[in-house]
PDB file as gemmi writes it, atoms N, CA and C in Angstrom:
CRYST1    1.000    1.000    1.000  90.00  90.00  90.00 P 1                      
ATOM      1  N   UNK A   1       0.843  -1.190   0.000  1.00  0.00           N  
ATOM      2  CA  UNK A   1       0.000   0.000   0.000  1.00  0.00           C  
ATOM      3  C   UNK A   1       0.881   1.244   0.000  1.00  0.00           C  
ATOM      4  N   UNK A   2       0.283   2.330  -0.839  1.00  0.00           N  
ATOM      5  CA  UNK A   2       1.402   3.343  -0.646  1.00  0.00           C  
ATOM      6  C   UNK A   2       1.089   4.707   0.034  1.00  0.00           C  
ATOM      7  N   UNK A   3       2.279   5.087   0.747  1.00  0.00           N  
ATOM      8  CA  UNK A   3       2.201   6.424   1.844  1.00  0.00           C  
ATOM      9  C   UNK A   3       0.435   7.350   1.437  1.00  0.00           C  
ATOM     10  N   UNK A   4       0.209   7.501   2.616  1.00  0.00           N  
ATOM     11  CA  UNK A   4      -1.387   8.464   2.097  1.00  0.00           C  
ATOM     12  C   UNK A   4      -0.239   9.713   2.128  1.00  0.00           C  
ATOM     13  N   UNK A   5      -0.517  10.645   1.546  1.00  0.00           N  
ATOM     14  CA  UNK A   5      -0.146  11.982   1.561  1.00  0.00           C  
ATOM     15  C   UNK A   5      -1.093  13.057   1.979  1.00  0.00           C  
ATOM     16  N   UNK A   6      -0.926  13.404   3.186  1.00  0.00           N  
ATOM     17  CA  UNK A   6      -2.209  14.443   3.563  1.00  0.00           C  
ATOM     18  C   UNK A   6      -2.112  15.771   3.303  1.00  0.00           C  
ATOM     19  N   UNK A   7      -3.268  16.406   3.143  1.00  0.00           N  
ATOM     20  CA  UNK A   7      -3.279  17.685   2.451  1.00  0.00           C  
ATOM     21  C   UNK A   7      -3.214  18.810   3.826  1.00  0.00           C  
ATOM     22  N   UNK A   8      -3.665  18.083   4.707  1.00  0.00           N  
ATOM     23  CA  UNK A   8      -3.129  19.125   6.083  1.00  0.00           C  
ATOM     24  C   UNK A   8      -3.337  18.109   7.150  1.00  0.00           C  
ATOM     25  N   UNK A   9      -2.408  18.847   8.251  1.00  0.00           N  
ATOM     26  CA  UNK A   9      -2.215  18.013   9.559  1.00  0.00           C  
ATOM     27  C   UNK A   9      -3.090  18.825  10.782  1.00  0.00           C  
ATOM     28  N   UNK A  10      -3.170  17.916  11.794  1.00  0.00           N  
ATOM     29  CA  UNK A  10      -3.249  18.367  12.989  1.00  0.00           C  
ATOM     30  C   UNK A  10      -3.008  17.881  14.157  1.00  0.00           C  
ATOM     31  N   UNK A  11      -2.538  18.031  15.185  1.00  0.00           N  
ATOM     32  CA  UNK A  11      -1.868  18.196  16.069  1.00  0.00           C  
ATOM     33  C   UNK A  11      -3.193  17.986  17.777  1.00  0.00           C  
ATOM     34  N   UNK A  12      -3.214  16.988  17.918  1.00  0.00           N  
ATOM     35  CA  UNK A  12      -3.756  17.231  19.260  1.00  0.00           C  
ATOM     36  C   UNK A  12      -3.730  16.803  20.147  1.00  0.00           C  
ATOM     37  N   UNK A  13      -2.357  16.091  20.204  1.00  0.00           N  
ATOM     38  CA  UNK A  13      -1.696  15.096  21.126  1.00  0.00           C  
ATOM     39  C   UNK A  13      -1.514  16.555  22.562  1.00  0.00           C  
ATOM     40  N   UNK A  14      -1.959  15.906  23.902  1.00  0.00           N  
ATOM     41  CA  UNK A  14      -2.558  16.399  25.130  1.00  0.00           C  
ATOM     42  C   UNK A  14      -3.649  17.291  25.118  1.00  0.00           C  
ATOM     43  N   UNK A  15      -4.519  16.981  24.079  1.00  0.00           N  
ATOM     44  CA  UNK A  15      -6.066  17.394  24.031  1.00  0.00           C  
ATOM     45  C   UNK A  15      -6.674  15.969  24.488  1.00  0.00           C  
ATOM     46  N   UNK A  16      -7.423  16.169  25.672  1.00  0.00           N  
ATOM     47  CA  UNK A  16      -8.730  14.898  26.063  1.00  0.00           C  
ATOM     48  C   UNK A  16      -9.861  15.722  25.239  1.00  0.00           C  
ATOM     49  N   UNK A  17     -11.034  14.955  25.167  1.00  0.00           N  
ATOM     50  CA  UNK A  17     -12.450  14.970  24.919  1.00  0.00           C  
ATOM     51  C   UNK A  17     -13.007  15.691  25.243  1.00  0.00           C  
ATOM     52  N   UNK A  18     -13.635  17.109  25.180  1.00  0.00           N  
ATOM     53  CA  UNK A  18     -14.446  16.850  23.805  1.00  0.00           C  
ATOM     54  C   UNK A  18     -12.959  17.513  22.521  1.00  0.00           C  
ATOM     55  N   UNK A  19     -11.897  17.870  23.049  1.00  0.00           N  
ATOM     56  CA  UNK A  19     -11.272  18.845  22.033  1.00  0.00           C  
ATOM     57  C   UNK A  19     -10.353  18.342  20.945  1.00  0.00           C  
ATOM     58  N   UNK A  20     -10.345  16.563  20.834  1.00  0.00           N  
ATOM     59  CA  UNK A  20      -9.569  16.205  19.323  1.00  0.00           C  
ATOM     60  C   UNK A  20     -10.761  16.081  17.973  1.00  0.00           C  
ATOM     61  N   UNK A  21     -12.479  15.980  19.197  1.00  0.00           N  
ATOM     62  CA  UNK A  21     -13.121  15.891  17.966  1.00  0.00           C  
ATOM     63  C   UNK A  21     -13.410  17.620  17.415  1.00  0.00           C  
ATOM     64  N   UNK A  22     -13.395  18.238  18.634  1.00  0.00           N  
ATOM     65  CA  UNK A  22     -13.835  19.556  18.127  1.00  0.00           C  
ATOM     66  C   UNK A  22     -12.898  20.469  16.865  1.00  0.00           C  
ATOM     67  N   UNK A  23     -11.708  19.790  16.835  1.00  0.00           N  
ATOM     68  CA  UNK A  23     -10.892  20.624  16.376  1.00  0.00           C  
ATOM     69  C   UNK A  23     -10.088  19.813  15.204  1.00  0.00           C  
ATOM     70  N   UNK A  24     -10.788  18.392  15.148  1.00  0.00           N  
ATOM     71  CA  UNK A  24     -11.007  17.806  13.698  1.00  0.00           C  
ATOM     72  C   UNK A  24     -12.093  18.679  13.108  1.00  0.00           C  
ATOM     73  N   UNK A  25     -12.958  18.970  13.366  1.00  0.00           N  
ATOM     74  CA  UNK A  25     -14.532  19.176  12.445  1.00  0.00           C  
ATOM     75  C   UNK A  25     -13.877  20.471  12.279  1.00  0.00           C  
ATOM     76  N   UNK A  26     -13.043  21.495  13.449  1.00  0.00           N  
ATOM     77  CA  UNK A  26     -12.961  23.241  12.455  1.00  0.00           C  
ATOM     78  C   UNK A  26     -11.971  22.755  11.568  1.00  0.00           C  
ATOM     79  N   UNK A  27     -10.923  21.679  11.560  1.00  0.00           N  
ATOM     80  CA  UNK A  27      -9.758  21.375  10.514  1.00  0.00           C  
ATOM     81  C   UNK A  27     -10.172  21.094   9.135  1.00  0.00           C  
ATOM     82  N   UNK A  28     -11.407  20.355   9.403  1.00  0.00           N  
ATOM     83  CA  UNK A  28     -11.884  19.337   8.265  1.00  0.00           C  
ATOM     84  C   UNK A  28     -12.372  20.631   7.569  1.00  0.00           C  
ATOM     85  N   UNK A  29     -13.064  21.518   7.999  1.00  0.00           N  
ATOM     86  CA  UNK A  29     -13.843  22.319   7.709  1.00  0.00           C  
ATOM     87  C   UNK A  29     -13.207  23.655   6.294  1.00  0.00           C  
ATOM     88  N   UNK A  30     -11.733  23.501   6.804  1.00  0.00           N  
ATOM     89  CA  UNK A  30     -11.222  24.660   6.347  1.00  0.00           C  
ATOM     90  C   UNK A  30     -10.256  23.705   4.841  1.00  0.00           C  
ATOM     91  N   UNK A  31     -10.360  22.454   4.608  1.00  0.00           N  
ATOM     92  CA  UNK A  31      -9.926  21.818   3.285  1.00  0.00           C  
ATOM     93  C   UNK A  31     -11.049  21.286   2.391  1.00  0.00           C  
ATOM     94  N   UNK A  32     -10.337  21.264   0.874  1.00  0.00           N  
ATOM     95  CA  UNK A  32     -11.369  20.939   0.097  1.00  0.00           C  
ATOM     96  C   UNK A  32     -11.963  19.653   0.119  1.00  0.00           C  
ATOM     97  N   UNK A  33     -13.123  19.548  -0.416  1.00  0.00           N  
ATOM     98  CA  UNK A  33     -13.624  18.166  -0.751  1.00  0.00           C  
ATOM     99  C   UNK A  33     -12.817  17.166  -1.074  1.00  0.00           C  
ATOM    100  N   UNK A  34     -12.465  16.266  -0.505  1.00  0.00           N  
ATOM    101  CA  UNK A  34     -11.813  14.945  -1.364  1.00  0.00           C  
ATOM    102  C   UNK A  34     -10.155  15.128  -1.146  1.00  0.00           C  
ATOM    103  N   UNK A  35      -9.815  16.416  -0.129  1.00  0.00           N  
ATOM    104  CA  UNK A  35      -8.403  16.561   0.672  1.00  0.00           C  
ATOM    105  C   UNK A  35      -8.534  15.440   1.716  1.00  0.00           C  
ATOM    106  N   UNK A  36      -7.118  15.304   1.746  1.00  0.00           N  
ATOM    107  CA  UNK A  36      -7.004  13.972   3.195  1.00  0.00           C  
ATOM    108  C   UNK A  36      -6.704  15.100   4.302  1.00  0.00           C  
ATOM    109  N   UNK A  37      -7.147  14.745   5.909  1.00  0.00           N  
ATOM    110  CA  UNK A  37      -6.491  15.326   6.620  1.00  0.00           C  
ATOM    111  C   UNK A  37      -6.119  14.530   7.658  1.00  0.00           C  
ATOM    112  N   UNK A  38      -5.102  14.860   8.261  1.00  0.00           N  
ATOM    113  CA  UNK A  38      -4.194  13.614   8.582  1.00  0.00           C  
ATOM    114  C   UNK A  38      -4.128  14.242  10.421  1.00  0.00           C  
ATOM    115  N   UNK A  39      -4.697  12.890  11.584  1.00  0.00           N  
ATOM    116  CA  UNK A  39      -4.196  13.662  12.944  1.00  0.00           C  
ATOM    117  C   UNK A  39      -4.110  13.082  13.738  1.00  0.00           C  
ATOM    118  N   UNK A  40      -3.306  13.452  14.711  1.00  0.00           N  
ATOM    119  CA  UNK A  40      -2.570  13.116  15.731  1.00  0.00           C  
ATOM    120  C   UNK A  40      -3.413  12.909  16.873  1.00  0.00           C  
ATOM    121  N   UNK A  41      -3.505  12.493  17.916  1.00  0.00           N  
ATOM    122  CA  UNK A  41      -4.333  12.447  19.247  1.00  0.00           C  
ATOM    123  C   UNK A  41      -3.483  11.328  20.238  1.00  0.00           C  
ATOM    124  N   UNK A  42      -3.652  11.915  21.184  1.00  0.00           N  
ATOM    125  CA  UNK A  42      -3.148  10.689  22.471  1.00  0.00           C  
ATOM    126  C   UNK A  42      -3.977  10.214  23.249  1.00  0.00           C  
ATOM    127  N   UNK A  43      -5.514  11.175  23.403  1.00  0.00           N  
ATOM    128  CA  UNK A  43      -6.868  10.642  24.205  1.00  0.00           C  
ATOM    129  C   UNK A  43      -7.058   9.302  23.442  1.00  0.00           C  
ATOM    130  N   UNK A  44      -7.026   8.699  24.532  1.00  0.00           N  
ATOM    131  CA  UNK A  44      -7.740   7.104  24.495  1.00  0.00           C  
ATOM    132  C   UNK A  44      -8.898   7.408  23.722  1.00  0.00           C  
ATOM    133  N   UNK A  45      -9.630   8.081  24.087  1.00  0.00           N  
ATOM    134  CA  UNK A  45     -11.287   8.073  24.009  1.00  0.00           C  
ATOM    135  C   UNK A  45     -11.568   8.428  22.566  1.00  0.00           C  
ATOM    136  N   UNK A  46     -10.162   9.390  21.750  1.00  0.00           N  
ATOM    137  CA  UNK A  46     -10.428   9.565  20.747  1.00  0.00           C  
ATOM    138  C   UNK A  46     -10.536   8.857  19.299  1.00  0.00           C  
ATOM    139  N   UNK A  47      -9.700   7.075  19.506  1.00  0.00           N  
ATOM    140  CA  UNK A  47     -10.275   6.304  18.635  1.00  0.00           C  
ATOM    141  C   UNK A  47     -11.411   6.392  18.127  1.00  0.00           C  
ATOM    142  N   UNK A  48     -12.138   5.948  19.141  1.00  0.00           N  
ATOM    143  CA  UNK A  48     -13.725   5.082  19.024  1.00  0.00           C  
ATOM    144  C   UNK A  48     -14.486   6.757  18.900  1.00  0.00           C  
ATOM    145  N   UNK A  49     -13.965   7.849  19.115  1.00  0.00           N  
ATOM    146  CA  UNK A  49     -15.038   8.751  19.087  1.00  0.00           C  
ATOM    147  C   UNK A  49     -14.459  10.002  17.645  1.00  0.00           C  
ATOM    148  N   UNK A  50     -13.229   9.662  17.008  1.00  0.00           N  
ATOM    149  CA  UNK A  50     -12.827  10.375  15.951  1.00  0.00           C  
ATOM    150  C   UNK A  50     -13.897   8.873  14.421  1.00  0.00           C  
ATOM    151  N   UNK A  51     -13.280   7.929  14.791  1.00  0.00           N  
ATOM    152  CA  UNK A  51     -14.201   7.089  14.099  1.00  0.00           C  
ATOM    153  C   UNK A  51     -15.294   7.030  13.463  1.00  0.00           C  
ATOM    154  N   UNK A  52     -16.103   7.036  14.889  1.00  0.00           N  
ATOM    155  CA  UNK A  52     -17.745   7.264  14.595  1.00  0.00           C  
ATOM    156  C   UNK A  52     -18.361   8.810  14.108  1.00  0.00           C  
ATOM    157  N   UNK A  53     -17.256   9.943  14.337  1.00  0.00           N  
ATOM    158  CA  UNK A  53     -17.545  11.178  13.920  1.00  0.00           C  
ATOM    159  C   UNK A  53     -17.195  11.039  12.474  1.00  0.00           C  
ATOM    160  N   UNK A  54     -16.306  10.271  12.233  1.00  0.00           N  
ATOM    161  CA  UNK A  54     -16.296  10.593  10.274  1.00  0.00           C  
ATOM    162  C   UNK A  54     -17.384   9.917  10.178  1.00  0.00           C  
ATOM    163  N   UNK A  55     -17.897   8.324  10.404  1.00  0.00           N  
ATOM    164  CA  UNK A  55     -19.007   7.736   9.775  1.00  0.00           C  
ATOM    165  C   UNK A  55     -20.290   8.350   9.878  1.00  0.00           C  
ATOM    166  N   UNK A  56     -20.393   9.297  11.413  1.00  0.00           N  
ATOM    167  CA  UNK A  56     -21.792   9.721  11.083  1.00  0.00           C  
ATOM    168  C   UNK A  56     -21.984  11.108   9.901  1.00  0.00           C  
ATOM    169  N   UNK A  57     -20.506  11.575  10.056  1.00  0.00           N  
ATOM    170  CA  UNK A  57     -20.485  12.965   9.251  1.00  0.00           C  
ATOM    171  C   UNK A  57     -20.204  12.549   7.817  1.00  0.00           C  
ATOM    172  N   UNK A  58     -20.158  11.532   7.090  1.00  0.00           N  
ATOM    173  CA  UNK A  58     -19.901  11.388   5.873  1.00  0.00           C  
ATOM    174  C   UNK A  58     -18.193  11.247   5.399  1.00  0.00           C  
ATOM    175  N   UNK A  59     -17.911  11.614   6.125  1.00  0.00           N  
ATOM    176  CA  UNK A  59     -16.167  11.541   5.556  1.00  0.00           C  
ATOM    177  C   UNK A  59     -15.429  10.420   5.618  1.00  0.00           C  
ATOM    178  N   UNK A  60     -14.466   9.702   4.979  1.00  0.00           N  
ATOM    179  CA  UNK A  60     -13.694   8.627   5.192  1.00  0.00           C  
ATOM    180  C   UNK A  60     -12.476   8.388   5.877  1.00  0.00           C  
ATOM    181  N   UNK A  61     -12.936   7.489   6.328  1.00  0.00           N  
ATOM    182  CA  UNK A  61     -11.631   7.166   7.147  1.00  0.00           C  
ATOM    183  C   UNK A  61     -10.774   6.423   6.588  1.00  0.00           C  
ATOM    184  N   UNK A  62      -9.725   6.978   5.726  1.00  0.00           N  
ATOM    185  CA  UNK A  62      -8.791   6.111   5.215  1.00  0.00           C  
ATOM    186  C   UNK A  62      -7.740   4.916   5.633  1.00  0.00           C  
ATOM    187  N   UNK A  63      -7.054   5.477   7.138  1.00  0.00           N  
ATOM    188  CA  UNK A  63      -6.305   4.411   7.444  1.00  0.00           C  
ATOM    189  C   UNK A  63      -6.235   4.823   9.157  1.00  0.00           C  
ATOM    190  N   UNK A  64      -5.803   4.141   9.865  1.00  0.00           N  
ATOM    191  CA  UNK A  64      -6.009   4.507  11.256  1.00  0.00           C  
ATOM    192  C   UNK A  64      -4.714   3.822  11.616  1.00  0.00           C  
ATOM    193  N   UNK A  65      -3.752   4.252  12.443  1.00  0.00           N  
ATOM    194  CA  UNK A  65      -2.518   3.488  13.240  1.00  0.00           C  
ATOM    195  C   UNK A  65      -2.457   3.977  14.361  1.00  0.00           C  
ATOM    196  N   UNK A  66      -1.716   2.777  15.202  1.00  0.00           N  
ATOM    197  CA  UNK A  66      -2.091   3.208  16.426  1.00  0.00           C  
ATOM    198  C   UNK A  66      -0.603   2.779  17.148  1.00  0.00           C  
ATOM    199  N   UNK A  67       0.394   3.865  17.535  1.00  0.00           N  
ATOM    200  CA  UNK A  67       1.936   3.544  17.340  1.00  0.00           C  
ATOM    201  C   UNK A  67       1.939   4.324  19.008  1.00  0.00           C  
ATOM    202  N   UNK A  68       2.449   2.989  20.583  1.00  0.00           N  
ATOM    203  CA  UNK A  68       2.345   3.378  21.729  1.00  0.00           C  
ATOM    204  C   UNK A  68       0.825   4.035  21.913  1.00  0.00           C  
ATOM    205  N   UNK A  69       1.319   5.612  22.475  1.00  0.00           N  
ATOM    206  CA  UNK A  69      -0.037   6.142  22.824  1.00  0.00           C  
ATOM    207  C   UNK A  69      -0.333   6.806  21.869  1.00  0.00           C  
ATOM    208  N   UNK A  70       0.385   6.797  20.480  1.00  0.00           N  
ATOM    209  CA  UNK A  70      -0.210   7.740  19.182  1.00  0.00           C  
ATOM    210  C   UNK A  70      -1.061   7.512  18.726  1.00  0.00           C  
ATOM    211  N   UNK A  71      -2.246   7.989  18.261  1.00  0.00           N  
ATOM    212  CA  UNK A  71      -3.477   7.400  17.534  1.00  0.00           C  
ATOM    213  C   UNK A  71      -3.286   8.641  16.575  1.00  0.00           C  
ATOM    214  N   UNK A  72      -3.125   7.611  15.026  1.00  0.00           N  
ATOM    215  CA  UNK A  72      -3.278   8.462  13.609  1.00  0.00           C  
ATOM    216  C   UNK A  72      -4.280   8.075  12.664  1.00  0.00           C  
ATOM    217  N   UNK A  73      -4.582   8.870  12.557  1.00  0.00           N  
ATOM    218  CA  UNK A  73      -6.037   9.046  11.408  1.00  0.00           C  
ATOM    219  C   UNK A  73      -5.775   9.617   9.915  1.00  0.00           C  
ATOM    220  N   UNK A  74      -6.386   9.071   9.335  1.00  0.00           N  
ATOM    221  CA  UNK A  74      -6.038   9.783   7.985  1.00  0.00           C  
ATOM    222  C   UNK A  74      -7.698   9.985   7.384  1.00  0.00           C  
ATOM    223  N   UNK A  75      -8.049  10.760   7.157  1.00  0.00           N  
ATOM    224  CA  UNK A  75      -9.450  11.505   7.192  1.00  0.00           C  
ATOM    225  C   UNK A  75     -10.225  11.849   5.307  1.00  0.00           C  
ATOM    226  N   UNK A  76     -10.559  11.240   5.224  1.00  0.00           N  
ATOM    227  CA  UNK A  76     -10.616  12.333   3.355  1.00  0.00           C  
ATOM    228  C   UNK A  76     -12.046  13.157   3.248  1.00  0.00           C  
ATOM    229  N   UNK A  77     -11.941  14.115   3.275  1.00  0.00           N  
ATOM    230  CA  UNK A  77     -13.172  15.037   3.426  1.00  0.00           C  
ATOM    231  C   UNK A  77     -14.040  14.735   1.957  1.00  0.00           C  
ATOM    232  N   UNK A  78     -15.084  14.505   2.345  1.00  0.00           N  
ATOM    233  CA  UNK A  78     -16.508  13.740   1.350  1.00  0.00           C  
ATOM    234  C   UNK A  78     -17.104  15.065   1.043  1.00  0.00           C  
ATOM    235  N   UNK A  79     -17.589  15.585   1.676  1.00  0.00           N  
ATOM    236  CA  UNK A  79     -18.761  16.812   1.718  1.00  0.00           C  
ATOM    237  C   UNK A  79     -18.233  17.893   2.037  1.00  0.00           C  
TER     238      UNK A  79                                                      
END                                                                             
């Protein structure tokens, strides 16, 4: 499989809940349709709750790794 290349990053490693999802949705918000956005988090909680925020919001979740306490997302904005 080859490297995703994201069209912007973010950063929210020592953000807990509610603030890796809040500040995916203003990130997502500010790239185009069909841009990847690629992010960082260390909240536990933010797996299972960055996840279910792309599936209910329409966007894809391209690839997810999970390296120690890093949790990476790779995001592709749908809508």
């Amino acid at each position: 499989m080859t490297e995703i290349a994201p069209d912007a990053e973010l950063d929210c490693v020592g953000f807990y809940c509610p603030m890796p999802i809040s500040m995916t949705k203003e990130e997502i918000d500010k790239i185009e349709v069909g841009q990847i956005l690629k992010v960082e988090a260390d909240d536990p909680a933010a797996e299972e709750d960055i996840k279910r925020w792309a599936k209910r919001t329409g966007h894809e979740l391209l690839k997810f790794e999970k390296e120690d306490s890093i949790l990476t997302f790779f995001i592709r904005r749908m809508k």
